[in-house]
C-alpha positions in Angstrom: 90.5 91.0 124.6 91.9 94.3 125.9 90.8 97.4 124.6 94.1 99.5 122.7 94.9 101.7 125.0 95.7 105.3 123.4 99.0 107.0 123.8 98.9 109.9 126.4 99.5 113.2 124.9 101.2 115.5 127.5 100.6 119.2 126.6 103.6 121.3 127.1 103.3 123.5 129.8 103.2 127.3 129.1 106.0 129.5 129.2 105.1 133.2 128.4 102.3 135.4 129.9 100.7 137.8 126.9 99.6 141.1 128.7 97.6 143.3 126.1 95.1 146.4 126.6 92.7 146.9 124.4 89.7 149.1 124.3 86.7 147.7 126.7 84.3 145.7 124.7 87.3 143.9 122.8 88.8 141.6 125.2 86.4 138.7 124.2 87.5 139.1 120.4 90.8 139.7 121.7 90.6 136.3 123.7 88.7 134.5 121.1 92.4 135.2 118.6 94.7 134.1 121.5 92.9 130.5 121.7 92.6 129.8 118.0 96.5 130.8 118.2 96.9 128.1 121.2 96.8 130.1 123.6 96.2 127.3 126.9 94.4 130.0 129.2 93.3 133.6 128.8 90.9 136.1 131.3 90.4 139.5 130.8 89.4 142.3 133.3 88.4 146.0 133.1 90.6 149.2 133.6 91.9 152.4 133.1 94.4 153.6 130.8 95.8 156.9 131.4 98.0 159.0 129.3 98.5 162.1 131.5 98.4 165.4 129.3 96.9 169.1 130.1 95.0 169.0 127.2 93.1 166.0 127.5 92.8 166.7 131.4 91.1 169.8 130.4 88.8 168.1 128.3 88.3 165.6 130.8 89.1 162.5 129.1 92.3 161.7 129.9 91.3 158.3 131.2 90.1 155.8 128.9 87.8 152.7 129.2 90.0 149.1 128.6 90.1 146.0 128.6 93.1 143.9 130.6 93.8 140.1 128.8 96.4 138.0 130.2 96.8 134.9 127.9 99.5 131.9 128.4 101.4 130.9 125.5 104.3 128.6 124.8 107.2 130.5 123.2 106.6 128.6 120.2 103.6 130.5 118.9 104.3 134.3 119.5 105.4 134.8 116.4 102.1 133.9 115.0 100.0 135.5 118.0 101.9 138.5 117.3 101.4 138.5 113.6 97.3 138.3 114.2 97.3 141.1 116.9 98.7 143.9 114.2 96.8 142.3 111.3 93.1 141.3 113.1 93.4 143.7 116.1 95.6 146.5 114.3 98.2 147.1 117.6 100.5 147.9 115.6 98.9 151.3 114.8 98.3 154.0 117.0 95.8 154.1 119.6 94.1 150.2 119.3 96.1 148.7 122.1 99.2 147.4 124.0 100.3 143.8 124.2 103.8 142.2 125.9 105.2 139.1 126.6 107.2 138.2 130.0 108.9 134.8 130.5 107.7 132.4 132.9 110.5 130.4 133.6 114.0 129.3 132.5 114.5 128.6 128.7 117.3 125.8 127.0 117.7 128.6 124.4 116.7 131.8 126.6 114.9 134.5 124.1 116.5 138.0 123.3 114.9 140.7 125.9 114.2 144.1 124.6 115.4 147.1 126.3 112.2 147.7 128.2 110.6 146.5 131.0 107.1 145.5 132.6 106.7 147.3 136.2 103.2 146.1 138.2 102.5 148.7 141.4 99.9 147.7 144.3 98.7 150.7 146.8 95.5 150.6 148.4 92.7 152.6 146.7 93.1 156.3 145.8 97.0 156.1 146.2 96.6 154.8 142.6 96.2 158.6 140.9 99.3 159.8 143.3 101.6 156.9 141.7 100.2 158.2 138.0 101.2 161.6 138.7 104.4 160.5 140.3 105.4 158.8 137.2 103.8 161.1 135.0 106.5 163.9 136.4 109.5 160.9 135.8 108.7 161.2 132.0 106.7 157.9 132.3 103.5 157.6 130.9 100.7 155.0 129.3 100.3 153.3 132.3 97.3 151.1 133.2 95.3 151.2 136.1 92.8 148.5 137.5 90.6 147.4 141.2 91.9 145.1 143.0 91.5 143.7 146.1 94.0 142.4 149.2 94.3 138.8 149.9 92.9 136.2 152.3 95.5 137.1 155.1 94.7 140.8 154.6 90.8 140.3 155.6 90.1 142.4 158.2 87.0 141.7 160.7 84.8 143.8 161.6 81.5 143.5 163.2 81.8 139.8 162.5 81.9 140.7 158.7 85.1 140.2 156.8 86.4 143.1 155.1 88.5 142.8 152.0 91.1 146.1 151.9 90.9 147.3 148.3 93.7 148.2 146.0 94.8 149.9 142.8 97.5 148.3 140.6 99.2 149.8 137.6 100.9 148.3 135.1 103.2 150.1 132.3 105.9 148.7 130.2 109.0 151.7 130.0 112.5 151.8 129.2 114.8 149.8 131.7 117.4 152.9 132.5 114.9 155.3 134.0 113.2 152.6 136.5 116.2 152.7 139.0 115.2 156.1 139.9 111.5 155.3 139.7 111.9 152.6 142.6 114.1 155.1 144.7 112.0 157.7 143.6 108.4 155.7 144.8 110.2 155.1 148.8 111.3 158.6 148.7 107.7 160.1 147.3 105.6 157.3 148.9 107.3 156.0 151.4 107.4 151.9 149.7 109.9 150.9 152.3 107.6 151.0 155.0 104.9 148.3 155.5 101.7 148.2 153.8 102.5 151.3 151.5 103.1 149.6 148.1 104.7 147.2 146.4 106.1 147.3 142.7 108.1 144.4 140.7 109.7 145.0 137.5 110.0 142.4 134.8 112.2 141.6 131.6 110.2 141.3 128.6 110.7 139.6 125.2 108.8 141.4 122.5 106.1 144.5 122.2 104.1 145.9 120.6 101.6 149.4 120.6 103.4 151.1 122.7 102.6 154.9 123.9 105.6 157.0 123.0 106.3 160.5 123.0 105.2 160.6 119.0 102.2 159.5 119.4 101.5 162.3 121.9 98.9 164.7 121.0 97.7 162.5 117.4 
């Protein structure tokens, strides 16, 4: 007698990455909420955020310990992944975090995009605090900073060992209009047109939510 064979249940595939920063020792509760939400994957990793101001660079804490979580989600439960990150994780008040969604790919009902963007920028290590600055002078600021290393195909050898080059990347999410300039601004500063000094990608994003802003400034 054959044994009834049960149906196969194909999970839908994700189609939004969740960035959010958060301050280091609460990515694990952080990734704990995204997966109870549905979330299908999440990993977190350390960094820096920086909010350039004289004050706190005077003080000398103008770099903050945190916590990078990137978590994929199907469009379907943002809403409610949103709704626990103001009410469990408190982003939606000042100073407990970040988080952003970016679409992964094509949508039969394509979601609204905000007016802001997602920019990632790679330079090898201790270029990092010149892009900060650089930005910082543009009039944009929050940005996140975090080690990195180059790939496979990047391994240099030397005395038989391989040797990894190591990198910086930063991450911010800023008004659309401004980053025009910012790109022409980077070649013209840092000289991204030419090989191996940089790259930087901007994406669309759907929703936010934390975000630094001149008004939070200084509280």
């Amino acid at each position: 007698m054959n044994k009834e064979q049960k149906p196969t249940v194909t999970e839908k595939p994700s189609d939004m990455l969740l960035a959010c920063v958060v301050t280091r020792g609460k990515g694990s509760q952080l990734m704990n909420l995204l997966r109870r939400e549905g979330a299908s994957y999440a990993v977190s990793t350390f960094a820096e955020g920086t909010i350039p101001s004289h004050i706190l660079n005077m003080l000398g804490i103008a770099k903050t310990k945190k916590e990078l979580v990137f978590a994929f989600i199907n469009r379907e439960i943002e809403e409610t992944c949103y709704q626990s990150l103001a009410h469990e994780m408190k982003l939606d008040q000042t100073g407990h975090g970040v988080a952003f969604s970016i679409p992964l790919c094509n949508h039969p009902e394509p979601p609204a995009e905000t007016k802001l963007a997602a920019t990632f920028i790679i330079v090898d290590k201790g270029r990092g605090e010149d892009v900060l600055d650089l930005l910082d002078e543009l009039g944009l600021r929050g940005g996140t900073l975090i080690s990195a290393f180059g790939g496979a195909s990047m391994t240099d050898i030397r005395f038989n060992l391989p040797i990894q080059p190591e990198k910086e990347l930063i991450f911010m999410v800023a008004p659309k209009e401004p980053l025009p300039n910012m790109l022409k601004t980077l070649d013209e500063k840092l000289s991204f047109s030419e090989p191996h000094q940089g790259i930087a990608i901007t994406f669309a994003i759907t929703r936010a939510i934390g975000l630094y802003s001149e008004e939070k400034k200084g509280k």
